[in-house]
N, CA, C and O atoms as a GROMACS GRO file, in nm:
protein
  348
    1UNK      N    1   0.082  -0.119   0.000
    1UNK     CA    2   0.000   0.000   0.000
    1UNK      C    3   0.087   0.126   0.000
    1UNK      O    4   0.028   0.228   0.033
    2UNK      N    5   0.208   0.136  -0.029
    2UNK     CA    6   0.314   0.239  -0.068
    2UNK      C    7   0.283   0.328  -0.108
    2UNK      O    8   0.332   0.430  -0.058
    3UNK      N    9   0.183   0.343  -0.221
    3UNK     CA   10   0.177   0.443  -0.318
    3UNK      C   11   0.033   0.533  -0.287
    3UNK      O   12  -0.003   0.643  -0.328
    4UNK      N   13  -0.023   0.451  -0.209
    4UNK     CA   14  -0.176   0.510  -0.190
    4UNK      C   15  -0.152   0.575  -0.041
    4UNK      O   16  -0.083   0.543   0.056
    5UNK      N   17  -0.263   0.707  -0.079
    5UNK     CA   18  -0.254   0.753   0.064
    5UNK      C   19  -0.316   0.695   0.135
    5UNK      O   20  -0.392   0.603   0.104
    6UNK      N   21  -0.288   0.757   0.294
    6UNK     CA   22  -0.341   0.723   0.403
    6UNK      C   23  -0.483   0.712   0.397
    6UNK      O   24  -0.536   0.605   0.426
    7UNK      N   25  -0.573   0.848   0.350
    7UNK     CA   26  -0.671   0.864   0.376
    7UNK      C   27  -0.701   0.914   0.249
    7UNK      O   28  -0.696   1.035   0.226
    8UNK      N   29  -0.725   0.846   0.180
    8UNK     CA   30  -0.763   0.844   0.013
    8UNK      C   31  -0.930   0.902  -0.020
    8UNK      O   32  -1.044   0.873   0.018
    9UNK      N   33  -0.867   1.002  -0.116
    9UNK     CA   34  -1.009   1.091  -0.157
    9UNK      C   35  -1.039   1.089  -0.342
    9UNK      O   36  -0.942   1.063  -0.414
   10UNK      N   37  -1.136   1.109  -0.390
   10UNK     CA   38  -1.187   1.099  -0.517
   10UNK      C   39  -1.119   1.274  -0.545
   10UNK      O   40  -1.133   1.384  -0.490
   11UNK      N   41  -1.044   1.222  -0.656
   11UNK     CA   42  -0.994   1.382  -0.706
   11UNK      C   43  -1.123   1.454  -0.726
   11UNK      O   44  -1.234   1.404  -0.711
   12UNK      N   45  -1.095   1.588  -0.764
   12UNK     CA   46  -1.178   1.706  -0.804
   12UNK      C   47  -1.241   1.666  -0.916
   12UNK      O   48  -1.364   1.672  -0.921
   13UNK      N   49  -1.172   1.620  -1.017
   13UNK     CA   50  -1.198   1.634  -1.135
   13UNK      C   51  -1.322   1.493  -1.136
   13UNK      O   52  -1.382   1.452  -1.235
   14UNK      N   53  -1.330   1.461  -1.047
   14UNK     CA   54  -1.415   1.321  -1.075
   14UNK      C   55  -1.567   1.391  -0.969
   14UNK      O   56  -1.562   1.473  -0.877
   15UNK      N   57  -1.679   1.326  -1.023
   15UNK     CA   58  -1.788   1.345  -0.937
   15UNK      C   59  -1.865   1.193  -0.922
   15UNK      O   60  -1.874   1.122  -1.022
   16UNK      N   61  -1.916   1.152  -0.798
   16UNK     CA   62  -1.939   1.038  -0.778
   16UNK      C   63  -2.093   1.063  -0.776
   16UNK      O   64  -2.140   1.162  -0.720
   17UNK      N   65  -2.181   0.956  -0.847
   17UNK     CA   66  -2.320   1.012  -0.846
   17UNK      C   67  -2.415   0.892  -0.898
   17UNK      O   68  -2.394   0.818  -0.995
   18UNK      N   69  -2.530   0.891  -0.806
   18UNK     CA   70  -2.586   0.746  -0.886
   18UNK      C   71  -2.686   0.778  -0.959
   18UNK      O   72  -2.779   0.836  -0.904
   19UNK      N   73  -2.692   0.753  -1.084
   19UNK     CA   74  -2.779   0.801  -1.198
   19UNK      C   75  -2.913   0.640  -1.215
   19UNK      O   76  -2.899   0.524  -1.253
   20UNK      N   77  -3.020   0.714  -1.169
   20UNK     CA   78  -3.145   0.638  -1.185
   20UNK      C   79  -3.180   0.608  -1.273
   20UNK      O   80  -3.248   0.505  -1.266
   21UNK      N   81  -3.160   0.678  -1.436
   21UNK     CA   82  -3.178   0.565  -1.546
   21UNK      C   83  -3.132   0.433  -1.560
   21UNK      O   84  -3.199   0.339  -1.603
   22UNK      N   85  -2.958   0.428  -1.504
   22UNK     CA   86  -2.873   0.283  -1.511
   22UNK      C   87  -2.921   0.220  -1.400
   22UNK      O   88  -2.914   0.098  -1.410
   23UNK      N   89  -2.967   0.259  -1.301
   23UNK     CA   90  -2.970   0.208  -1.165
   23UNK      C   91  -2.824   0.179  -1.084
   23UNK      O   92  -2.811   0.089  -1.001
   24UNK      N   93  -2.755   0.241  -1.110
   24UNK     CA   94  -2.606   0.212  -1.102
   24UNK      C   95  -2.529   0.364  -1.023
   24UNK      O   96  -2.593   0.468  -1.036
   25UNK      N   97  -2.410   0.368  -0.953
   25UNK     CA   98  -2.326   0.459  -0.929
   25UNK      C   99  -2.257   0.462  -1.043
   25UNK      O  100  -2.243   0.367  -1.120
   26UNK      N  101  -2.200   0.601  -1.058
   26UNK     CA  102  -2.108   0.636  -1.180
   26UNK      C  103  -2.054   0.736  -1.116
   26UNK      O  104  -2.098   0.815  -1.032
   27UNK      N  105  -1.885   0.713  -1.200
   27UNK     CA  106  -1.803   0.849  -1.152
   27UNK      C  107  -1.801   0.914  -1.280
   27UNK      O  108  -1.758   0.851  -1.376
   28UNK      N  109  -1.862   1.085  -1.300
   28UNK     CA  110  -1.888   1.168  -1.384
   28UNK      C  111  -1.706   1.218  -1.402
   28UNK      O  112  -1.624   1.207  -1.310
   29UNK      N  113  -1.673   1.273  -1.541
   29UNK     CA  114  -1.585   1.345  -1.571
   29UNK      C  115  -1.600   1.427  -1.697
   29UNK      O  116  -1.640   1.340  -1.773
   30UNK      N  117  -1.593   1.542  -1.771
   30UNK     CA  118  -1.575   1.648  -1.810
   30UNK      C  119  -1.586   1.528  -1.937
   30UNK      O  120  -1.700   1.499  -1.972
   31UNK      N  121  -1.507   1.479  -1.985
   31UNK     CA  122  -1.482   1.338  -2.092
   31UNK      C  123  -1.594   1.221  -2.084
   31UNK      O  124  -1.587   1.125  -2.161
   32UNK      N  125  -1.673   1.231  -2.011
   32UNK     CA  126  -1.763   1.068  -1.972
   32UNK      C  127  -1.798   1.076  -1.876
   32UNK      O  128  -1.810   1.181  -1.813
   33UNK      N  129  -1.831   0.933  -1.830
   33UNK     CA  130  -1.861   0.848  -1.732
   33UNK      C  131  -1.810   0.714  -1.726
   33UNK      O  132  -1.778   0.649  -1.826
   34UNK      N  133  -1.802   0.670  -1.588
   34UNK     CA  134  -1.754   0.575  -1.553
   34UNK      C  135  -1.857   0.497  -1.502
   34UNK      O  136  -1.911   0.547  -1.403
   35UNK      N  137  -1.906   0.373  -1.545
   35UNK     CA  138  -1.983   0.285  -1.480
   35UNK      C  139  -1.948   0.184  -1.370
   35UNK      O  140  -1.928   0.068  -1.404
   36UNK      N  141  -1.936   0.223  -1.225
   36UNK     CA  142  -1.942   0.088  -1.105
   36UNK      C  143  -2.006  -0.013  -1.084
   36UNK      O  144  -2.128  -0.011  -1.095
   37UNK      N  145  -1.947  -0.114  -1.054
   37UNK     CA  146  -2.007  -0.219  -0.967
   37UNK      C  147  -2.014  -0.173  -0.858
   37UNK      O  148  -1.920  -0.101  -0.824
   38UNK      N  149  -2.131  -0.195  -0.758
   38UNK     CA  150  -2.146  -0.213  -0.662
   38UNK      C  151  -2.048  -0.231  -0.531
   38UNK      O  152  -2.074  -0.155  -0.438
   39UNK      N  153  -1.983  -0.283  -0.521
   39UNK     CA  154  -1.809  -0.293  -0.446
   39UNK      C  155  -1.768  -0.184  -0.466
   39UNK      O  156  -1.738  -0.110  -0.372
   40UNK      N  157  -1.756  -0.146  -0.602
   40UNK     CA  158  -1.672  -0.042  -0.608
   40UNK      C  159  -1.700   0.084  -0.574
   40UNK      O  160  -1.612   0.160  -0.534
   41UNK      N  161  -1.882   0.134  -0.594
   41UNK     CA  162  -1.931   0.247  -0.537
   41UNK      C  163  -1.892   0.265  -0.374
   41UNK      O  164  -1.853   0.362  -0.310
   42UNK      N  165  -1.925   0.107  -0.332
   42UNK     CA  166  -1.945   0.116  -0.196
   42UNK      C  167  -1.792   0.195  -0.119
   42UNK      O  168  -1.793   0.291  -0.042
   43UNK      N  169  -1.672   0.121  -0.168
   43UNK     CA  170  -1.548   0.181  -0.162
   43UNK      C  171  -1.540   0.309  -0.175
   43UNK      O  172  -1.545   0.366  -0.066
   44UNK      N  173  -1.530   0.389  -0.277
   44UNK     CA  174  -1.533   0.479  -0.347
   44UNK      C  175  -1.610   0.612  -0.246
   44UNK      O  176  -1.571   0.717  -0.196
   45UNK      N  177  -1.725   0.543  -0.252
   45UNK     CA  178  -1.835   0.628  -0.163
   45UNK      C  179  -1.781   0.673  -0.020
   45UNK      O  180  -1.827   0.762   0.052
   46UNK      N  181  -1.652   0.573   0.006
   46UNK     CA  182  -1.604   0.626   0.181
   46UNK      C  183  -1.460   0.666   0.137
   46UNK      O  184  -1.376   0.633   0.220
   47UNK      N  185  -1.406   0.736   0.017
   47UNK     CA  186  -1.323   0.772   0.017
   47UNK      C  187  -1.327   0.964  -0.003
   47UNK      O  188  -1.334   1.029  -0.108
   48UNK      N  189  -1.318   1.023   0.170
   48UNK     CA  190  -1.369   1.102   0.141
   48UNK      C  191  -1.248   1.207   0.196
   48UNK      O  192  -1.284   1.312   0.248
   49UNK      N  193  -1.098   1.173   0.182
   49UNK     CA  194  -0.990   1.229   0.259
   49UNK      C  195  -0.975   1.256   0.401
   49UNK      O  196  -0.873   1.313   0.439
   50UNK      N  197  -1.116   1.204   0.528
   50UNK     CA  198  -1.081   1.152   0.615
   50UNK      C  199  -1.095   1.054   0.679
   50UNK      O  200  -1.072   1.053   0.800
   51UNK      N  201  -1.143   0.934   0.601
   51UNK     CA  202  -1.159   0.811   0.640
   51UNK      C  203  -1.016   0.762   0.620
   51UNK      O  204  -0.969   0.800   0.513
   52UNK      N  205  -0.944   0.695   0.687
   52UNK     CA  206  -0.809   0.597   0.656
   52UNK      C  207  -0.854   0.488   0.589
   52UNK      O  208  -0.971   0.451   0.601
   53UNK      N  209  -0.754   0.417   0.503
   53UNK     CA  210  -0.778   0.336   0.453
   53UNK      C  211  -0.809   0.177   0.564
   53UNK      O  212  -0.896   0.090   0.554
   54UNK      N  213  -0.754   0.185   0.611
   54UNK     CA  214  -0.809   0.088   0.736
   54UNK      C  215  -0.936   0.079   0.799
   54UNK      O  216  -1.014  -0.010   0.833
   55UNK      N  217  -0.929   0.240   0.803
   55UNK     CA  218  -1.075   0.285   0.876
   55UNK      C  219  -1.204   0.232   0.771
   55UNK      O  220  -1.300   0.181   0.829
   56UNK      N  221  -1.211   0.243   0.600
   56UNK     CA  222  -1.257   0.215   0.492
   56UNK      C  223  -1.246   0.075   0.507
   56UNK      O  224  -1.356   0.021   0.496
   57UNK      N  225  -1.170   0.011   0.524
   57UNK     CA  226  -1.133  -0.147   0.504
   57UNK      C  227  -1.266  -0.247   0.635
   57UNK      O  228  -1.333  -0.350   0.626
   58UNK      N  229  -1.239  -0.126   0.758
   58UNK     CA  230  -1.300  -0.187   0.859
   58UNK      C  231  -1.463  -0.165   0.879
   58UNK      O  232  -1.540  -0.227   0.952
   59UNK      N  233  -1.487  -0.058   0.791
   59UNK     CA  234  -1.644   0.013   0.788
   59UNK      C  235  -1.737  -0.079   0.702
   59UNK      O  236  -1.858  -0.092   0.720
   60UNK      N  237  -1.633  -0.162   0.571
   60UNK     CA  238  -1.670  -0.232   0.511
   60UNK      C  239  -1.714  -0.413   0.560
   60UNK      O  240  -1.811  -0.489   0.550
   61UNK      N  241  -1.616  -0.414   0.599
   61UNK     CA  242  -1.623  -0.567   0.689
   61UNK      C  243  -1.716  -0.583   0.775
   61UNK      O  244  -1.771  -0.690   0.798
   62UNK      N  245  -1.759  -0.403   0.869
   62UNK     CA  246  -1.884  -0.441   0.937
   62UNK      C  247  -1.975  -0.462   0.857
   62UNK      O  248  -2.034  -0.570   0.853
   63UNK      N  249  -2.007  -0.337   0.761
   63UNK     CA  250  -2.150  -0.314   0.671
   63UNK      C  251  -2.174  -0.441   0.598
   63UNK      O  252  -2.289  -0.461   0.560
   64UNK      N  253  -2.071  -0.542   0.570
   64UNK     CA  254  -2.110  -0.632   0.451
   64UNK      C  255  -2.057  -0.799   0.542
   64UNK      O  256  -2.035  -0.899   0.474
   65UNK      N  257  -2.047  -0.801   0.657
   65UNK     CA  258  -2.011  -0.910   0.749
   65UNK      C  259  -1.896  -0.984   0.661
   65UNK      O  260  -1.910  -1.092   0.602
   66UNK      N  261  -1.788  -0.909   0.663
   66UNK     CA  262  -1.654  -0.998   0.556
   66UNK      C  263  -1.546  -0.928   0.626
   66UNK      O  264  -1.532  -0.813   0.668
   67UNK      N  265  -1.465  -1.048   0.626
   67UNK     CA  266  -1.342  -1.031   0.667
   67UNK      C  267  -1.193  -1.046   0.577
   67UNK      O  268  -1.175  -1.122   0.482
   68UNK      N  269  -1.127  -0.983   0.617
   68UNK     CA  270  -0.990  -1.028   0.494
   68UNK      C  271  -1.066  -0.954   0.373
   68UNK      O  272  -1.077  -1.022   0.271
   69UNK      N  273  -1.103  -0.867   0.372
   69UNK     CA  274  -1.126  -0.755   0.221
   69UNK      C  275  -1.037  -0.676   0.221
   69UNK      O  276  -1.056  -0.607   0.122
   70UNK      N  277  -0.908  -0.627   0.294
   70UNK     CA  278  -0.803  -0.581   0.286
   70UNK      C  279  -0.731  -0.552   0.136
   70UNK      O  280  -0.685  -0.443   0.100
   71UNK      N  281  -0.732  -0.692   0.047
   71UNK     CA  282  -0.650  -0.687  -0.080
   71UNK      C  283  -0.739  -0.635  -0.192
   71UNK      O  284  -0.709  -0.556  -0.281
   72UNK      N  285  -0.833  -0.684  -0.175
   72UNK     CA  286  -0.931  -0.633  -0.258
   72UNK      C  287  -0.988  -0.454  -0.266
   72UNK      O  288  -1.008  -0.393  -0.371
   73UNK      N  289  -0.997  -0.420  -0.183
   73UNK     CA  290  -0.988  -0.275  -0.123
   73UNK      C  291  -0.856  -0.222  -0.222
   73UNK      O  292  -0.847  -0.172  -0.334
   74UNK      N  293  -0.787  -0.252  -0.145
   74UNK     CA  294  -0.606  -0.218  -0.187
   74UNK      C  295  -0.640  -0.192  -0.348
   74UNK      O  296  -0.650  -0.081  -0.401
   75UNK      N  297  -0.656  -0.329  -0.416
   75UNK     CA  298  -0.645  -0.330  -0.538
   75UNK      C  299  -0.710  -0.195  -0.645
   75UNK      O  300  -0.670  -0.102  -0.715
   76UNK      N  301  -0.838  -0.262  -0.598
   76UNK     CA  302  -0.997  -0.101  -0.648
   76UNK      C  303  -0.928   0.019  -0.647
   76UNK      O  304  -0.914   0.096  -0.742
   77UNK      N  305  -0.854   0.037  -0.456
   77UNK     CA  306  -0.779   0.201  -0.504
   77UNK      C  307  -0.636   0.236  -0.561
   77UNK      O  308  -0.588   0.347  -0.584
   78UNK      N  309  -0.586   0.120  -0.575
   78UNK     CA  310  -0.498   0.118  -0.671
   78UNK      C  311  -0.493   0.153  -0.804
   78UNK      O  312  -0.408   0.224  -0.857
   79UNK      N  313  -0.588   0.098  -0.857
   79UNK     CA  314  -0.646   0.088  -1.006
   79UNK      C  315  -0.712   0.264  -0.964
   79UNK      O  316  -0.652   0.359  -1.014
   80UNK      N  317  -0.783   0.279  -0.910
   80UNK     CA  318  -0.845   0.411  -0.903
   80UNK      C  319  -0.751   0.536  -0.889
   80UNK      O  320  -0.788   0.645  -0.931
   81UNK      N  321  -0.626   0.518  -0.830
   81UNK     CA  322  -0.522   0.607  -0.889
   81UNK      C  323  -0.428   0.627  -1.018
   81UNK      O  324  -0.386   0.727  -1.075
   82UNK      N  325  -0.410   0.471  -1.041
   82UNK     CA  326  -0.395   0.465  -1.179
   82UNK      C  327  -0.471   0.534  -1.281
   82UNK      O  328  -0.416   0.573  -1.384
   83UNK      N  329  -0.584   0.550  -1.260
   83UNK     CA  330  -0.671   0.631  -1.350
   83UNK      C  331  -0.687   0.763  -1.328
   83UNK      O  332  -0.714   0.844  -1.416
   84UNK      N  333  -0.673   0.784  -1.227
   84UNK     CA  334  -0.670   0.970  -1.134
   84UNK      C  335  -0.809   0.978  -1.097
   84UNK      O  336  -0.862   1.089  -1.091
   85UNK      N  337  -0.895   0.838  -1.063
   85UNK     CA  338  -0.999   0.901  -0.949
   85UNK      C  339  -0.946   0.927  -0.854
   85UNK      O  340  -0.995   1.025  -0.798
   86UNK      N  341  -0.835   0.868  -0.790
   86UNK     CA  342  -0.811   0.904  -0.630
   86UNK      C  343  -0.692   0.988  -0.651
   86UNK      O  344  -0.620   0.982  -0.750
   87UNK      N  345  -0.676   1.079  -0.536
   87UNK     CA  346  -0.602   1.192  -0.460
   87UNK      C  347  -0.504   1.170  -0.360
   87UNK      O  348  -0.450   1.266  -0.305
   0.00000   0.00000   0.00000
């Protein structure tokens, strides 16, 4: 988890928003949209620059009774900086 911050936030340039035609979360950008799965909104949705990523890891494990989602987490905001949703 080197590269990701502590307390990981959705850049500016991205807007997180669930659009009722798809029935789906989407992250809006100036260029498109991005269509989520479900996991991934849910993530996404607590990345708000003061949740820690632990703190995110552990909010999840209660809300969804799972344990060991640690890598999976990791991965989503990995990939999500790779792309410049996250900050």
């Amino acid at each position: 988890m080197s590269t990701l911050p502590n307390q990981p936030k959705l850049s500016r340039r991205f807007r997180l928003q669930y659009e009722e035609a798809q029935s789906r979360w989407v992250l809006l950008y100036p260029e498109g949209m991005v269509q989520l799965n479900p996991s991934a909104a849910e993530i996404l949705q607590r990345c708000d620059g003061v949740r820690t990523f632990d703190g995110i890891v552990a909010e999840l494990e209660v809300a969804f009774n799972a344990q060991g989602i640690s890598p999976e987490v990791q991965a989503l905001l990995e990939e999500g900086q790779r792309r410049g949703w996250i900050d």
